[in-house]
N, C-alpha and C positions, 0 to 999 in steps of 0.2 A: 504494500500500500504506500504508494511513492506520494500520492497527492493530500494536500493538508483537506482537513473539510473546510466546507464553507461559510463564514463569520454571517454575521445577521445582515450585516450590511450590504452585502453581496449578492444574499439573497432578495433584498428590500431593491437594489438595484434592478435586479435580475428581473422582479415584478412590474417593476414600472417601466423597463423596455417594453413589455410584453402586454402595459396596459397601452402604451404611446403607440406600436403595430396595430393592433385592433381598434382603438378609438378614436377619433379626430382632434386636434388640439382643441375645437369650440366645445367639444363632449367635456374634455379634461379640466378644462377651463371652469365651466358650469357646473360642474361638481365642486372644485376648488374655491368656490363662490360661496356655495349652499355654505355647506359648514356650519357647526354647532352641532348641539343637540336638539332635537324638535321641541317648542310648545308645549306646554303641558295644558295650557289656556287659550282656546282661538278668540277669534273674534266676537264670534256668538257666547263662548262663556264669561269674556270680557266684560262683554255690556248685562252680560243676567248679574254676573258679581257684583256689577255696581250698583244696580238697582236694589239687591239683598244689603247692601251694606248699607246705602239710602234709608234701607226701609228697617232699619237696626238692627241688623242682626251681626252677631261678633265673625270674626273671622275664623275662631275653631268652630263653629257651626259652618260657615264656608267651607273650610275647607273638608271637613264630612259630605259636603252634599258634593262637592264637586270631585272627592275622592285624591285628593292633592293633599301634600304637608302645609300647615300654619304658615311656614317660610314661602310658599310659592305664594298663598294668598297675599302675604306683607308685600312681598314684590311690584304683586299686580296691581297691588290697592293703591301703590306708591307709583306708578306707571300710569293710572289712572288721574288720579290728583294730581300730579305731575311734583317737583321737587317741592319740598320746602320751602318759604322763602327768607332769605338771609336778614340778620335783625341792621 
């Protein structure tokens, strides 16, 4: 066994030749774009969050209903009102 094996990085190269043959740069591109993690909140849960918090209900009851942790509701709640404002 004359040859070394092959490091991660080699491989990781190896992959993206192989994605760049098969896929167009606009394909590679637009994927490269997307990025993140998905939403856990669309638009439509967006606007029902706001109106439930409107209408008083706490954010650990939000986040029950909408099956999310307390932290994503704070988020969104924070996104919706938009920041703070500075004193």
């Amino acid at each position: 066994m004359s040859e070394k094996p092959m490091t991660v990085a080699e491989m990781a190269r190896m992959g993206g030749l192989a994605r760049a043959k098969v896929h167009s740069k606009a394909q590679i591109r637009a994927w490269g774009k997307q990025g993140g993690r998905p939403a856990s909140l669309n638009g439509r849960a967006l606007a029902r969050l706001q109106k439930l918090l409107r209408a008083g209900k706490s954010q650990a009851e939000c986040a029950s209903i909408f099956g999310v942790s307390v932290r994503t509701i704070g988020r969104a709640a924070t996104r919706i009102s938009g920041p703070p404002a500075l004193p």
